[in-house]
C-alpha positions as CSV (number, residue, x, y, z in Angstrom):
1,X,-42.2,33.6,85.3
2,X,-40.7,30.0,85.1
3,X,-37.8,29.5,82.4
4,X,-38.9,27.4,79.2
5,X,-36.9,24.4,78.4
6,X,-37.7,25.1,74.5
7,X,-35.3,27.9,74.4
8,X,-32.2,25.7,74.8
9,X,-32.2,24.2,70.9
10,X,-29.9,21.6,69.2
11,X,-27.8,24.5,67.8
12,X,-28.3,27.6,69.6
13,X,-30.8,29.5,72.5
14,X,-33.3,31.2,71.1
15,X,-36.5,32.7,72.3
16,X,-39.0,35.8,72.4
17,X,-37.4,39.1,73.9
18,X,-39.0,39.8,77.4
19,X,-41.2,36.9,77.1
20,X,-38.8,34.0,77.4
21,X,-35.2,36.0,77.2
22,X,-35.6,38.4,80.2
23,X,-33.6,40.0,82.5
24,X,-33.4,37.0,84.7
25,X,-32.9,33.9,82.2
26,X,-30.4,35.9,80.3
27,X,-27.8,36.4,83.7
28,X,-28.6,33.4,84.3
29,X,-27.4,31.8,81.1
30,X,-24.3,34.5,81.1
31,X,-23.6,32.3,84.7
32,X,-24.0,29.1,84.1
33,X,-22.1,29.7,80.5
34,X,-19.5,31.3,82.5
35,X,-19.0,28.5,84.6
36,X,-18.4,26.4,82.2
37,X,-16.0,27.8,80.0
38,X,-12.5,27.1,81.5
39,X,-9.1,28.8,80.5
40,X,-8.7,32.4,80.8
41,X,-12.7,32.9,80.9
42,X,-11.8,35.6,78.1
43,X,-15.2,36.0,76.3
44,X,-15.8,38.5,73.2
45,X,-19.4,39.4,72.3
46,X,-21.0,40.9,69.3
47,X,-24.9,41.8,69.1
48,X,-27.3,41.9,65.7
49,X,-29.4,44.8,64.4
50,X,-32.0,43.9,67.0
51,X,-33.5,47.3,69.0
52,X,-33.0,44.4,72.0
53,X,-29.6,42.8,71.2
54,X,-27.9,45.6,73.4
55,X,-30.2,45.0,76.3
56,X,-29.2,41.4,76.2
57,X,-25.5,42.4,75.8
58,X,-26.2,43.9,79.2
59,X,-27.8,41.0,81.3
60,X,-25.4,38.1,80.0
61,X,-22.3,40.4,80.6
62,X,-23.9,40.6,84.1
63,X,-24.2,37.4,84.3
64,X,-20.6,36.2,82.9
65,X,-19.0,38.9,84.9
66,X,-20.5,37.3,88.0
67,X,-18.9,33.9,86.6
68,X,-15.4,35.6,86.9
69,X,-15.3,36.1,83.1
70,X,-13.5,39.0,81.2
71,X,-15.6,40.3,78.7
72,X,-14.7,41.9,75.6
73,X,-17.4,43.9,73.7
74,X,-16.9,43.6,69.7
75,X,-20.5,45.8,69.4
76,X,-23.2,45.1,66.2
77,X,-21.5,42.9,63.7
78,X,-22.2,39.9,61.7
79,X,-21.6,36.1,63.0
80,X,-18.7,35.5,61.1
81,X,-17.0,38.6,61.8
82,X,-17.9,37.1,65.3
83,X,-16.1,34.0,64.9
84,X,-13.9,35.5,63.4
85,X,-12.7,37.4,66.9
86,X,-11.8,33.6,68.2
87,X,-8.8,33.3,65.3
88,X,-7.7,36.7,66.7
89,X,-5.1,37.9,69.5
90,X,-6.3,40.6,72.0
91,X,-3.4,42.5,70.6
92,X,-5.2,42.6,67.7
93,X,-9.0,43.3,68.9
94,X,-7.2,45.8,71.4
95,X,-4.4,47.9,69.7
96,X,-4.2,50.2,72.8
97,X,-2.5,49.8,76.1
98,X,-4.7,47.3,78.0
99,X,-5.8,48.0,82.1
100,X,-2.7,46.7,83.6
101,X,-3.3,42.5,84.4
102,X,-7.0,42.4,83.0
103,X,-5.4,40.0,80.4
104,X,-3.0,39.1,77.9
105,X,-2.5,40.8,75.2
106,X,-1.3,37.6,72.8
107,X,-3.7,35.5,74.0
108,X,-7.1,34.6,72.1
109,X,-10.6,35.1,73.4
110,X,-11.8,31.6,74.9
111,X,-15.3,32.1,74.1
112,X,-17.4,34.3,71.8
113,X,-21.5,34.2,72.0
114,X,-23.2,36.1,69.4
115,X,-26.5,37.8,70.2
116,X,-29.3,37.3,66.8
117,X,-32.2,36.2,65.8
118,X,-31.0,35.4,62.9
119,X,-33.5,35.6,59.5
120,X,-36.1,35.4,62.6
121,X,-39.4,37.8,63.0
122,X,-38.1,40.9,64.9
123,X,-39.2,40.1,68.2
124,X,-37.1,37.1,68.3
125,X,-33.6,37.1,69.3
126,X,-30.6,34.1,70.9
127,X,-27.2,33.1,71.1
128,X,-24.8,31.7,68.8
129,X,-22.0,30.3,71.4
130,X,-18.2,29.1,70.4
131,X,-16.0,27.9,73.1
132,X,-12.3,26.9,72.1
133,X,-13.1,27.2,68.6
134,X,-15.6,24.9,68.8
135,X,-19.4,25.5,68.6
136,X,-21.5,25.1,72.0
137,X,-24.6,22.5,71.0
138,X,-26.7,19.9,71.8
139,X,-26.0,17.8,75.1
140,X,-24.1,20.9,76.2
141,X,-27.1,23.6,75.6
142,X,-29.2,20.9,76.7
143,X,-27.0,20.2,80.0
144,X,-26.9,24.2,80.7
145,X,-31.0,24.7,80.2
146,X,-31.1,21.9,82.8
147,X,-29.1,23.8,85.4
148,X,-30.3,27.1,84.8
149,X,-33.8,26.2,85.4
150,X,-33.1,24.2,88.3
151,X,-31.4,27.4,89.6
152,X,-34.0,29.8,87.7
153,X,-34.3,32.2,91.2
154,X,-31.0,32.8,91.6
155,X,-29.8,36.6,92.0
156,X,-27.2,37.8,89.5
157,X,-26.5,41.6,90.2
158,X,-26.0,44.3,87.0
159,X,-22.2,44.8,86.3
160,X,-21.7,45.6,82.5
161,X,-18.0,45.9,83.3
162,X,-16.7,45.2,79.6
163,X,-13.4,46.0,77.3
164,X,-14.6,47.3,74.1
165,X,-12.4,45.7,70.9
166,X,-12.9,46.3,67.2
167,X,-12.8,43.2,65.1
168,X,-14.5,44.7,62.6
169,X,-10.9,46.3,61.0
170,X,-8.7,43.5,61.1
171,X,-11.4,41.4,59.4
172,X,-11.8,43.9,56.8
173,X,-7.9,43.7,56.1
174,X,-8.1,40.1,56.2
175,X,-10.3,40.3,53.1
176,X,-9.0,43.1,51.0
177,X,-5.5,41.0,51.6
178,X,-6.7,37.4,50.8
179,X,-8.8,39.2,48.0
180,X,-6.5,41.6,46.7
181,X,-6.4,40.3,43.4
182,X,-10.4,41.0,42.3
183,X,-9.2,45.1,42.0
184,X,-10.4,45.6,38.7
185,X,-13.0,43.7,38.8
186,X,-15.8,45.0,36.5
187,X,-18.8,43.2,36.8
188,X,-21.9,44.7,38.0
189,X,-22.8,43.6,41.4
190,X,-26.1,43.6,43.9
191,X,-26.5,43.1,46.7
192,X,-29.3,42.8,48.7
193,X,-28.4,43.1,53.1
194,X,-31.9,42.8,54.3
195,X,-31.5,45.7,56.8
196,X,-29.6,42.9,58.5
197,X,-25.3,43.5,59.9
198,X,-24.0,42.2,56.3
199,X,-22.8,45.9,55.9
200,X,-21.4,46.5,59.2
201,X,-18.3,45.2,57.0
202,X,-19.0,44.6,53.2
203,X,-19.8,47.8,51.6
204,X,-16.1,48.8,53.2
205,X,-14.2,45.7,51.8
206,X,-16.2,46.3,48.2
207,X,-14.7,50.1,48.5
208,X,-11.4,49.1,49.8
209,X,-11.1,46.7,46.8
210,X,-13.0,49.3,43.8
211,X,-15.8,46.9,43.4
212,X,-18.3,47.9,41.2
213,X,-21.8,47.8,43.4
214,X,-25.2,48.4,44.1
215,X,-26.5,48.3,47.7
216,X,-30.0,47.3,48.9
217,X,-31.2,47.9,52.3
218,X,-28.1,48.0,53.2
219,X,-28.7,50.4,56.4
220,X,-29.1,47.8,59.5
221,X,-32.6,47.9,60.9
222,X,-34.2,45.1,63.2
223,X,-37.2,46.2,62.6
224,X,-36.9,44.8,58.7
225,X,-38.8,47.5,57.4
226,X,-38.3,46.4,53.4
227,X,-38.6,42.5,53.7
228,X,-38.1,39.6,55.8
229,X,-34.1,38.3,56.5
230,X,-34.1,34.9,54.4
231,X,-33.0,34.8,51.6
232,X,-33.8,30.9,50.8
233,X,-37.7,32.0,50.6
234,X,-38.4,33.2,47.0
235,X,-40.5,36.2,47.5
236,X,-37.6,37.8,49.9
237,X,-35.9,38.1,47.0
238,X,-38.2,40.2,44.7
239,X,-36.2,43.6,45.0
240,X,-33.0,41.8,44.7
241,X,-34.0,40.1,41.7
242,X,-35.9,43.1,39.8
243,X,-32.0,45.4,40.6
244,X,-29.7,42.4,39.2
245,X,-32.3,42.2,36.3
246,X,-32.2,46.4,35.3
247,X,-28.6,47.2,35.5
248,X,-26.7,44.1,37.4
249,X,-24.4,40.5,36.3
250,X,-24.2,39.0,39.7
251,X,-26.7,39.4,42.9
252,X,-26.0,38.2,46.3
253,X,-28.7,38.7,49.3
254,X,-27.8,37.7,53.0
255,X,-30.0,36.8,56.3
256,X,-30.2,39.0,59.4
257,X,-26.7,37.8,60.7
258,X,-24.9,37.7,57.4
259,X,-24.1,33.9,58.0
260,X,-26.3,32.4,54.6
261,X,-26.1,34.0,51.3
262,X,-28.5,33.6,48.1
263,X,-26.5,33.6,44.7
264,X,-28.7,34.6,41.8
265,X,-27.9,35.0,38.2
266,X,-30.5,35.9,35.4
267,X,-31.3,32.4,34.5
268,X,-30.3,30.9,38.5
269,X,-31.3,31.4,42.2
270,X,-27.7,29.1,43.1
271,X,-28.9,26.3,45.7
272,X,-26.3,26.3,48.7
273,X,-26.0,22.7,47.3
274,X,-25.1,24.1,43.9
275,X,-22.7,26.4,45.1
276,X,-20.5,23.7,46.5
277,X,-19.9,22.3,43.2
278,X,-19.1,25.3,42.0
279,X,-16.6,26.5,44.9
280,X,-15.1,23.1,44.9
281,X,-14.1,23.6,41.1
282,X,-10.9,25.7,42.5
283,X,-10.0,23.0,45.0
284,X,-7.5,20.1,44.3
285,X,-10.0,17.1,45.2
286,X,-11.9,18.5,47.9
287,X,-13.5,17.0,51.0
288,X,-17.1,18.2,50.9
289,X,-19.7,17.7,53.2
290,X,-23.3,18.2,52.5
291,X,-26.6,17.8,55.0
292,X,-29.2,14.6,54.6
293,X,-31.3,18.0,52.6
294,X,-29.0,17.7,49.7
295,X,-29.0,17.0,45.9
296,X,-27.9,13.5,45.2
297,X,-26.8,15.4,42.2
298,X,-24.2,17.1,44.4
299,X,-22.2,14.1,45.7
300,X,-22.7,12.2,42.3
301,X,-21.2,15.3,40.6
302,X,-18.4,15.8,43.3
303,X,-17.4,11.7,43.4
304,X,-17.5,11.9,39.7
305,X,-14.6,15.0,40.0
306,X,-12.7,12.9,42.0
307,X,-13.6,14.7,45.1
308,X,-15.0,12.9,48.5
309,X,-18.5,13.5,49.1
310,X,-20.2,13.1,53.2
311,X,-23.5,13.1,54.0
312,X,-24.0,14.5,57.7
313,X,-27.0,16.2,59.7
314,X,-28.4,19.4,59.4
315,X,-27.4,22.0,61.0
316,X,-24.3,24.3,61.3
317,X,-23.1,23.3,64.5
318,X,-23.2,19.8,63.2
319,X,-21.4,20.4,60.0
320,X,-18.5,22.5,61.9
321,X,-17.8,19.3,64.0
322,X,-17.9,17.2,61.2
323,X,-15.5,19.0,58.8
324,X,-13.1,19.4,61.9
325,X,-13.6,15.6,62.4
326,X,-12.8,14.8,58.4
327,X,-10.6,17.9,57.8
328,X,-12.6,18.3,55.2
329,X,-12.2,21.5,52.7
330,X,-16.0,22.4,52.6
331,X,-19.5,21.9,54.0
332,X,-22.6,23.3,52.6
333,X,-26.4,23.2,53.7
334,X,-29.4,23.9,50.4
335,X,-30.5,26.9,52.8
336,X,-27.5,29.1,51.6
337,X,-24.9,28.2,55.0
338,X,-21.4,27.9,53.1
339,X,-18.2,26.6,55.5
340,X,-14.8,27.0,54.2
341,X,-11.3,25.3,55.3
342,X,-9.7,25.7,52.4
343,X,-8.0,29.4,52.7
344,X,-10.3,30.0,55.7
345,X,-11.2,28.9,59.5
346,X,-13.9,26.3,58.9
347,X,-17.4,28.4,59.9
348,X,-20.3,30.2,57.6
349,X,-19.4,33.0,56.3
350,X,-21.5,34.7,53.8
351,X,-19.4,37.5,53.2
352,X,-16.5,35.5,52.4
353,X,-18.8,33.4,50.3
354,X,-19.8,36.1,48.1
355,X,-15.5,37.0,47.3
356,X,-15.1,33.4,46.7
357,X,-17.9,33.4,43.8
358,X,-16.7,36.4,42.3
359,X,-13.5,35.2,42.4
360,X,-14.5,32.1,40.5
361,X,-16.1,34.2,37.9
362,X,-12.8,37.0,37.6
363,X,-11.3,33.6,36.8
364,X,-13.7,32.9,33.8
365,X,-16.0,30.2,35.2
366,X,-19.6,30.9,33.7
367,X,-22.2,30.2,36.5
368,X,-25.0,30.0,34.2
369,X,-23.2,27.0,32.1
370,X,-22.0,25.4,35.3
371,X,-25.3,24.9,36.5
372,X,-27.1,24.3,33.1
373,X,-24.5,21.2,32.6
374,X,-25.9,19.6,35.7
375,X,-27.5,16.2,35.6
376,X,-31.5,17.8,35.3
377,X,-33.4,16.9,38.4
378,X,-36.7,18.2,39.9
379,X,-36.7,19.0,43.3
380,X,-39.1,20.0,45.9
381,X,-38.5,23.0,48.4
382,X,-38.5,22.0,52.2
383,X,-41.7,21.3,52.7
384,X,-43.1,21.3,56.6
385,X,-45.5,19.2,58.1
386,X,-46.5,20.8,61.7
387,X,-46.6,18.5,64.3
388,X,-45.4,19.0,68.4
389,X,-42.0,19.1,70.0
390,X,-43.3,16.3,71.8
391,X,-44.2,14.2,68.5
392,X,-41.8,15.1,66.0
393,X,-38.8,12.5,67.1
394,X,-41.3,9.8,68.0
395,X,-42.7,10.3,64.0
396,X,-39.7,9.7,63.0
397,X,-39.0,6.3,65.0
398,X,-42.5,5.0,63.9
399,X,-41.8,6.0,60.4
400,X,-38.3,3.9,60.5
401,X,-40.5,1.0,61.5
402,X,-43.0,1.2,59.1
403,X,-40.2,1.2,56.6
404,X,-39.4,-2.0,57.2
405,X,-42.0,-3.3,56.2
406,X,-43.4,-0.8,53.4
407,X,-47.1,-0.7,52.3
408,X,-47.1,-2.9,48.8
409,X,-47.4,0.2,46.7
410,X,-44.8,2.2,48.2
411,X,-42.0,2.7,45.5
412,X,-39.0,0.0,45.8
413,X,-36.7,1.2,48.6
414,X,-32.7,0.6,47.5
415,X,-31.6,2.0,51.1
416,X,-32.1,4.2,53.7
417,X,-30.1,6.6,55.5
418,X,-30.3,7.4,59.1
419,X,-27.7,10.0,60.0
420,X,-30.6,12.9,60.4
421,X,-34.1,11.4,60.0
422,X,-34.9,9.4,57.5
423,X,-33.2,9.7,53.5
424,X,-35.2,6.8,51.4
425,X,-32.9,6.1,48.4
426,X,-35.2,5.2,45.4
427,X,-34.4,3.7,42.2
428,X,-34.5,7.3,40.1
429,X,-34.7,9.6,43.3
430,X,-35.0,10.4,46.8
431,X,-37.3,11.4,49.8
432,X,-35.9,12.7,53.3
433,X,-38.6,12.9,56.2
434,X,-36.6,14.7,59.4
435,X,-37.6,16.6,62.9
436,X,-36.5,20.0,62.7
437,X,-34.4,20.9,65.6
438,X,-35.4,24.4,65.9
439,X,-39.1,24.5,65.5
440,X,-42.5,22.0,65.5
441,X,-42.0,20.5,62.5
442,X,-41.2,17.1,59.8
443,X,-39.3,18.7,57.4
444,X,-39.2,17.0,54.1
445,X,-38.1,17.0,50.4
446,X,-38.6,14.6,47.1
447,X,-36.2,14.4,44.1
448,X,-36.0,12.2,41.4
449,X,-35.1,12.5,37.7
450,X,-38.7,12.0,36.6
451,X,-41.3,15.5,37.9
452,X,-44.0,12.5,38.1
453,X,-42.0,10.5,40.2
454,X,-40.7,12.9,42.3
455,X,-44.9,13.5,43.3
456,X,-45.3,10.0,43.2
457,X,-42.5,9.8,46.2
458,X,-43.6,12.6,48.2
459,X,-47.6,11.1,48.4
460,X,-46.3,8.0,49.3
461,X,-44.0,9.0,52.0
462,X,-46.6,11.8,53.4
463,X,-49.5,8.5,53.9
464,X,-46.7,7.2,55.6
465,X,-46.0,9.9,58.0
466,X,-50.3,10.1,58.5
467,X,-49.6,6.3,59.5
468,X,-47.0,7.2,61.4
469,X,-48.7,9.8,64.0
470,X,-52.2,7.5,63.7
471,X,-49.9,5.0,65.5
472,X,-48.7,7.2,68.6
């Protein structure tokens, strides 16, 4: 069975267990990855609730062992607690008395690849990569499908040779540390872990600092036996919302990696978009960067505060780069991704997320007001328009064209911006047609001030797109 290109995606590998990640692709990618990462070749690994994530734990150590790698073992965990392991020392992973001249014991991992499929159907799983700190993405996923299926019969034999490590503890202690000051805390929290890893860690911090809480489906389970791992679609969110509603003052609910986090209040379901405003609140004029799928409200709102405000892609590979680019304090995405600088190490964490919104509230912010106070906007969700891998960019190119010259009843344009697809800046709104990098799709959204206008834009823009494909 031939390796599909389609695996290797903008931001991470992802595929069908057995069907596309088998035995063979995975060594393979553990190889070529190998390869490819210089330095010590030390490279820590941590799996997802996934009945399969072990099994591909096996073939890509197999496969990095045969690249000369060392590989250190971190077991089921969420992402960040992943990323986490590249801020650490071995000493610290590895308290013990490492194999005489396997490795260093002050040295940091040079890689870590995490093993999820994310908020995903089950059967799915992938790779999350980071390579000197730095995510793994685009031209360099690209460049490493290329080889590997070029090289697709080449024999890697089993050697799950590995040194297992705990991160696990020293990022618990990082937390109850940098958040020692919510003991006490008395509000009445939810939260909602999807049968996902989110409590491979954050039932233990909430103990450790006397947090008063109520768990659902918190036991990990790939199977995702009560409801599907995304929180940013509504109906994932019923239980969640019925247990905040009957005894609860603050819910969180997390995706099947613990890497995006919902915020819901009884009047609110918090927009990742939304929460940036609020986390920037207890930041001395913040860089923020948002993705092309944001509010307009949000950068108004942040410029207004005397913060700076960038617009980037989508995606979180994208937004690491750029904040380490800007040195910026923050990045957010709508779907619930949440990057902090400020006090942290720059990835999405949704566990730290959820201690830096209660923190705002022990310090007297009301969420509800916050958000009420907002400009009012109406907003579309993300809606999808299915189209081909092979179509989707070109869409996009023909749609910049037509734009140029824009049918006579298409709503005055004031600008456009190109950074991810196309943003069409309106005189009392917004419309945003982009390719999704991940999946088949034109992903778009509509906003404007006025709920008529807001339909207006998205008709007009959708006849556009019909244009569009009539004219490939």
């Amino acid at each position: 069975m031939s390796i599909p290109s389609s695996i290797f995606r903008e931001y991470d590998i992802r595929g069908i267990f057995k069907k596309e990640l088998n035995e063979q692709s995975i060594k393979l990618i553990g190889y070529y990855l190998g390869q490819k990462i210089g330095g010590e070749k030390i490279v820590s690994i941590g799996y997802d609730a996934r009945s399969h994530s072990p099994i591909l734990r096996n073939y890509l150590t197999s496969g990095l062992n045969a690249a000369g790698c060392t590989i250190l073992d971190m077991g089921m965990v969420a992402t960040p607690v992943n990323y986490f392991s590249n801020y650490q020392t071995i000493e610290d992973l590895y308290p013990k008395q490492l194999p005489s001249g396997v490795v260093g014991t002050q040295q940091h991992p040079t890689a870590s690849i995490m093993i999820t499929g994310s908020h995903n159907p089950s059967e799915y799983n992938g790779f999350k990569i980071t390579v000197d700190k730095a995510p793994f993405f685009g031209e360099a996923i690209y460049a490493l499908g290329d080889e590997i299926i070029h090289n697709q019969d080449k024999n890697i034999p089993d050697n799950t040779q590995r040194i297992e490590i705990d991160v696990k503890t020293p990022y618990i202690d990082f937390m109850v540390k940098e958040f020692a000051h919510l003991k006490g805390f008395d509000k009445k929290i939810i939260i909602d872990c999807g049968n996902g890893v989110a409590d491979t860690v954050i039932t233990d911090i909430f103990k450790q600092l006397n947090l008063n809480y109520t768990g659902l489906y918190c036991k990990p389970d790939g199977t995702f036996p009560n409801h599907h791992p995304d929180p940013s679609v509504e109906k994932n969110l019923a239980d969640v919302k019925k247990a905040l509603e009957e005894d609860g003052d603050i819910a969180f609910a997390y995706d099947g990696d613990a890497d995006r986090i919902a915020v819901l209040t009884h009047k609110h379901n918090i927009k990742g978009d939304q929460m940036a405003l609020l986390y920037a609140m207890g930041m001395e004029k913040p860089t923020v960067i948002g993705e092309v799928k944001c509010s307009q409200v949000m950068y108004d709102e942040l410029e207004r505060r005397g913060a700076k405000a960038i617009m980037y892609k989508t995606g979180h590979s994208n937004l690491k780069v750029k904040m380490k680019e800007t040195n910026a304090d923050l990045a957010c995405e709508v779907s619930g991704h949440i990057f902090f600088k400020h006090r942290y190490f720059g990835y999405d964490d949704a566990i730290y997320a959820t201690l830096r919104m209660l923190e705002l509230i022990a310090k007297g912010i009301d969420l509800d007001k916050e958000i009420d106070a907002l400009p009012q906007v109406f907003s579309t969700e993300e809606i999808k328009v299915e189209t081909t891998e092979e179509e989707k960019f070109a869409i996009i190119d023909k749609v910049k064209e037509l734009l140029k010259n824009p049918p006579s009843d298409f709503p005055k344009i004031l600008n456009i911006i190109d950074v991810d697809g196309v943003r069409i800046n309106f005189e009392k709104g917004w419309g945003l047609v982009r390719a999704s990098n991940t999946t088949p799709v034109l992903v778009t959204r509509f906003e404007s001030t006025d709920e008529k206008l807001a339909k207006e834009y998205e008709t007009k823009v959708n006849k556009l797109i019909i244009q569009a494909k009539e004219l490939l």
